[in-house]
C-alpha positions as CSV (number, residue, x, y, z in Angstrom):
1,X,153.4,117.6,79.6
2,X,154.0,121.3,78.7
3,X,153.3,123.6,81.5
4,X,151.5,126.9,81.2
5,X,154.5,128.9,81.7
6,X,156.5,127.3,79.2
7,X,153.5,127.8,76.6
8,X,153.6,131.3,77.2
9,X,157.0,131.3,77.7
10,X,157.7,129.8,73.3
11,X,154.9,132.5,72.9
12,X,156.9,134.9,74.0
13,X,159.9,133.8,72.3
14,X,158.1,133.6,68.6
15,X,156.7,137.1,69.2
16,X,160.0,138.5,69.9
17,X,161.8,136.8,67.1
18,X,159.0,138.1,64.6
19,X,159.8,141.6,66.0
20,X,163.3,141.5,65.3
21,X,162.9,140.2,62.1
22,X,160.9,143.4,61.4
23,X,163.2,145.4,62.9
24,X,166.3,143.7,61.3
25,X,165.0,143.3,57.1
26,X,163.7,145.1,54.9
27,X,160.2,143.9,53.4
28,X,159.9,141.9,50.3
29,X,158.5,144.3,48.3
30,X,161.7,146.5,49.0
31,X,164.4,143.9,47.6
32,X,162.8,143.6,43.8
33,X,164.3,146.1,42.4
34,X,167.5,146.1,44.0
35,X,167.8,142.7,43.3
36,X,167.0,143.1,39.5
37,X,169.5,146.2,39.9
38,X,172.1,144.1,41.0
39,X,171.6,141.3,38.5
40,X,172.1,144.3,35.9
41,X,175.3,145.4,37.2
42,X,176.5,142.2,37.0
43,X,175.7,141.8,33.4
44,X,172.1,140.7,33.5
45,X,173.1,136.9,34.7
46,X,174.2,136.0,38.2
47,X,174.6,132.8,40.4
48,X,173.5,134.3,43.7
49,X,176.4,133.1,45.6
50,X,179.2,134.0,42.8
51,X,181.7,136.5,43.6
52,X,181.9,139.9,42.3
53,X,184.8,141.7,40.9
54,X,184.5,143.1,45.1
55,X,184.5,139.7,46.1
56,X,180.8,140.4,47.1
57,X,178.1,137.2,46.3
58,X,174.5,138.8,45.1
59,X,173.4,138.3,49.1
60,X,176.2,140.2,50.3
61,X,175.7,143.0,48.0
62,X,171.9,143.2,48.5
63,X,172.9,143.0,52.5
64,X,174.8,146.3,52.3
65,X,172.2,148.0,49.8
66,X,169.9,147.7,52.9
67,X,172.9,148.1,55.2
68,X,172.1,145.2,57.2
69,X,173.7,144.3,60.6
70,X,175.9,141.9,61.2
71,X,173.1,140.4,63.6
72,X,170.5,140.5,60.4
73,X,173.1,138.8,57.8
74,X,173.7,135.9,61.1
75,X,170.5,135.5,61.7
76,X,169.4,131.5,61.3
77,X,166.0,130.1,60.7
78,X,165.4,126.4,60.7
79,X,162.6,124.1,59.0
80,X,160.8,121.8,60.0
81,X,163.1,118.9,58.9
82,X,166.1,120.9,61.7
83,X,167.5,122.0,58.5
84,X,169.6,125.2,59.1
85,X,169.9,128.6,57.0
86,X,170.4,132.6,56.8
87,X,166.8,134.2,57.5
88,X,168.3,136.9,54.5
89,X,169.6,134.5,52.1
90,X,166.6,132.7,52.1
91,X,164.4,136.2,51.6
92,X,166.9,136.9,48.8
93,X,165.5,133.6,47.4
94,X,161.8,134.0,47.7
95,X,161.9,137.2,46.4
96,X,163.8,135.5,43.1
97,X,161.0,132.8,43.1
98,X,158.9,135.8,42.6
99,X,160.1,137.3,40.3
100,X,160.4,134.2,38.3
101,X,156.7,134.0,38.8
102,X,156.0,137.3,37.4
103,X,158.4,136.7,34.5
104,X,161.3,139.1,35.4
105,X,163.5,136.4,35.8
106,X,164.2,133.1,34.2
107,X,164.5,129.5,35.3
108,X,166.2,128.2,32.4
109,X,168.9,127.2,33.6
110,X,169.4,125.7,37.3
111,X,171.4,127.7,39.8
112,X,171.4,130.7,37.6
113,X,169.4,133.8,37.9
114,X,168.8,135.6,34.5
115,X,167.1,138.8,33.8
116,X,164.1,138.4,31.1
117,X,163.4,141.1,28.5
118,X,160.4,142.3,31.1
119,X,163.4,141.7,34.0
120,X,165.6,144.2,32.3
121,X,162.9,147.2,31.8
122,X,162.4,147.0,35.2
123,X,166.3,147.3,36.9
124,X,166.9,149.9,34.3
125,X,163.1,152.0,35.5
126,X,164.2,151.0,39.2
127,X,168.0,152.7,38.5
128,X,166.3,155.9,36.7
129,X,164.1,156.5,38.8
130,X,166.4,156.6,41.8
131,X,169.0,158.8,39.8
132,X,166.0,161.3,39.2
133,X,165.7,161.1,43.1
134,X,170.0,161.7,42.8
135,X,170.6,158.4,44.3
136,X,172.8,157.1,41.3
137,X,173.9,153.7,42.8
138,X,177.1,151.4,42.1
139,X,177.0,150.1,38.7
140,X,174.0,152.1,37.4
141,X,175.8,153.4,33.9
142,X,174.0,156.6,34.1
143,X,176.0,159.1,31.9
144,X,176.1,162.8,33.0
145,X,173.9,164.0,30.8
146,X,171.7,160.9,31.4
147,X,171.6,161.8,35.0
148,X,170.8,165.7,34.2
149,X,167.7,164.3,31.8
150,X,166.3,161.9,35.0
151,X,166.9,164.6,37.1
152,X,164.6,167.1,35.1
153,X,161.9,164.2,35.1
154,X,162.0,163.4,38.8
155,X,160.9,167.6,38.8
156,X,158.2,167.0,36.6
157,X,156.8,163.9,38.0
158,X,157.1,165.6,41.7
159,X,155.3,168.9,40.4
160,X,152.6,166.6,39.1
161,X,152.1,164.6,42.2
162,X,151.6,168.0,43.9
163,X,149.2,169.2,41.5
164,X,146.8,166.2,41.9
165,X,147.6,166.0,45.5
166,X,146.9,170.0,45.6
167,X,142.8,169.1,43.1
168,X,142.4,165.9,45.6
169,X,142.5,168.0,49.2
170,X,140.4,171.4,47.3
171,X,137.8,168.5,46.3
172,X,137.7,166.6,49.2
173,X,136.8,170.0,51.2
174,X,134.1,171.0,48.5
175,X,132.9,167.4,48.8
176,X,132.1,167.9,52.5
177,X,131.0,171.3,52.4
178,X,134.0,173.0,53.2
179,X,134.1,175.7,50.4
180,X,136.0,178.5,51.9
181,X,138.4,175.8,53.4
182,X,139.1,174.6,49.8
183,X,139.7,177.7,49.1
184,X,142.8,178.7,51.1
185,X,144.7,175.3,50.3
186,X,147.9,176.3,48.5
187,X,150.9,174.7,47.6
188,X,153.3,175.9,49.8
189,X,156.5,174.2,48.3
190,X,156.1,177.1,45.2
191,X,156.9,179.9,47.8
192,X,159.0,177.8,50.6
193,X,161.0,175.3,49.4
194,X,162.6,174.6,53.3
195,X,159.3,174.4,54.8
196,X,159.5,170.4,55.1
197,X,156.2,170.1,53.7
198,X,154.4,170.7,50.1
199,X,151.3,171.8,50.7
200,X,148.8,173.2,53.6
201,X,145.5,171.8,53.7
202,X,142.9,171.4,56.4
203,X,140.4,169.0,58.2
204,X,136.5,169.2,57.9
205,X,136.9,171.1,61.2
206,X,139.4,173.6,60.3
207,X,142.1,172.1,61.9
208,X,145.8,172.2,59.6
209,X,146.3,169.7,57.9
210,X,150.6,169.9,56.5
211,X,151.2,167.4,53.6
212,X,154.4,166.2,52.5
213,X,154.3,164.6,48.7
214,X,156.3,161.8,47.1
215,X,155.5,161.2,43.3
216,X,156.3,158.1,41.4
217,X,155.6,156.7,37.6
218,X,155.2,153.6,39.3
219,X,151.8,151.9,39.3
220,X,152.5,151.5,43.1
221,X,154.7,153.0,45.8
222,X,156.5,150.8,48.5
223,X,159.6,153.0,49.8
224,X,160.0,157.2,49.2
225,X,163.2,159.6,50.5
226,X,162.5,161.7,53.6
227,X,164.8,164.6,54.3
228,X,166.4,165.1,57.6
229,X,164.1,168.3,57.6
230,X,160.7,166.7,56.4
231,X,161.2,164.2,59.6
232,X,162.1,166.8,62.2
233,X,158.5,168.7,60.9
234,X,156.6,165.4,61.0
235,X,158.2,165.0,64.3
236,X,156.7,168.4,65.8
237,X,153.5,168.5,63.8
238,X,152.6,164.7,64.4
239,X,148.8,163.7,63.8
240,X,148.7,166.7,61.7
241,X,151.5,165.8,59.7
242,X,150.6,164.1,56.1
243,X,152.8,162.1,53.5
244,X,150.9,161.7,50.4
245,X,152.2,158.8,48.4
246,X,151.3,159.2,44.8
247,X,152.1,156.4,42.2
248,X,151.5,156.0,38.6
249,X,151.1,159.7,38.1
250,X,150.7,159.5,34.4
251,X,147.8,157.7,34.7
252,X,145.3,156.7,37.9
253,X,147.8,159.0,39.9
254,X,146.3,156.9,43.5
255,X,147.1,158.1,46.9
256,X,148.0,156.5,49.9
257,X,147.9,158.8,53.1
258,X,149.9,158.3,56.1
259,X,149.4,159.9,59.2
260,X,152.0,160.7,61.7
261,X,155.3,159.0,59.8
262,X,156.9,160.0,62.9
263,X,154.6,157.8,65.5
264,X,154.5,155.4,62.3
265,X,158.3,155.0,62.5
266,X,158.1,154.6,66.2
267,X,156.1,152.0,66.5
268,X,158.1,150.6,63.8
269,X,155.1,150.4,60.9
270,X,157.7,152.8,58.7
271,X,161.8,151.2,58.6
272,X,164.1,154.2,57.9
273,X,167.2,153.4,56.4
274,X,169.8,156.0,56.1
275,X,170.7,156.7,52.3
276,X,173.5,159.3,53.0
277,X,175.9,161.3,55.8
278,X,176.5,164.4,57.1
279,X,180.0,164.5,57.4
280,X,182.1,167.0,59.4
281,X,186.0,166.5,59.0
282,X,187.7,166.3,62.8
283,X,190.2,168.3,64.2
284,X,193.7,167.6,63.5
285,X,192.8,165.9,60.5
């Protein structure tokens, strides 16, 4: 007969492991387009666990696109059978079974993984779009000139997200009342590019209100870059620090809002991954 203790005691143990897991992988939604990406690179047709010219299976080089820990890529999960297997490979899959679903990728033939027509639009949108953010990644054939065209076009799409970001906070002030509020909103990025912020709005009750914006074409928005800078002012202006995410900016140009990254991040809601060093070369060297 099980015992109170040890009831609470596999409670315990369940929550912990679905903490870690969070704290170890990246979401679903995050590993679609670098798995489509990857598939690309490796001509558009992949079995998951065939070598690259690296000697790196389609797991392993999704596992250091995240840069996972050696604790993450080790970590087991077993079904209900006892059967054994990686928690990451088995993400890798679902995500696959996904996009299979959705017709990026297809089942045709067993044990391989093949980019559709639909599959291929979106690795090549995924690697544009982070080139325009200057994140050209491993494999992406982005030409220099390509890269100086996606760079001009991440500038327009951020300068739009600002401007509807910039008409949503004067309207939402008018909305409530707030007329001479709505008035002193300005886009602060056009005078202070360092600031680590994009524009300065306000609450109802006057209160600052210091907005950070990240602009996509997609129709939604599941990861963004933050500076170094942009975190450090999130970190001292906290509940009154904004990031507006704005997808699809051609068209609906939707907003989510999130308050406080920096408590968000804490209390692990937000997973920050570094996506480049600061490197200083050592003495002697």
């Amino acid at each position: 007969m099980t015992t109170t203790y040890e009831t609470l005691h596999l409670a315990a143990q369940q929550a912990w492991q679905r903490v870690k897991e969070e704290i170890l992988f990246p979401k679903y939604s995050e590993i679609t387009g670098p798995l489509v990406a990857e598939l690309k690179r490796r001509g558009g047709s992949s079995k998951p666990s065939e070598q690259d010219q690296s000697g790196k299976t389609v797991y392993e080089a999704l596992a250091d696109h995240f840069g996972l820990s050696q604790e993450a890529r080790d970590f087991r999960i077993y079904e209900a059978n006892g059967a054994e297997r990686s928690k990451w490979h088995n993400m890798v899959r679902w995500t696959r079974n996904d996009l299979v679903k959705s017709r990026m990728l297809s089942s045709a033939a067993h044990g391989l993984w093949t980019l559709t027509d639909k599959g291929n639009s979106l690795a090549l949108n995924y690697l544009y779009e982070k080139a325009g953010q200057g994140l050209v990644q491993r494999g992406g054939g982005i030409s220099l000139e390509r890269f100086k065209q996606l760079l001009a076009e991440a500038k327009r799409v951020g300068e739009k997200g600002e401007d509807i970001v910039l008409r949503f906070e004067k309207q939402r002030l008018r909305t409530a009342g707030k007329i001479s509020l709505a008035n002193l909103v300005k886009q602060v990025s056009r005078v202070d590019v360092g600031a680590g912020y994009d524009i300065l709005s306000f609450d109802v009750d006057g209160g600052e209100r210091y907005i950070e914006v990240k602009s996509s074409k997609a129709k939604t928005a599941h990861s963004f870059e933050l500076s170094g800078n942009e975190y450090k002012v999130a970190q001292v202006y906290r509940n009154k620090y904004f990031i507006y995410l704005v997808s699809d900016v051609d068209g609906s140009g939707d907003i989510i809002q999130l308050q406080d990254p920096f408590a968000l991040h804490t209390s692990g809601r937000l997973i920050l991954r570094a996506s480049g060093y600061s490197v200083t070369i050592a003495e002697g060297v």
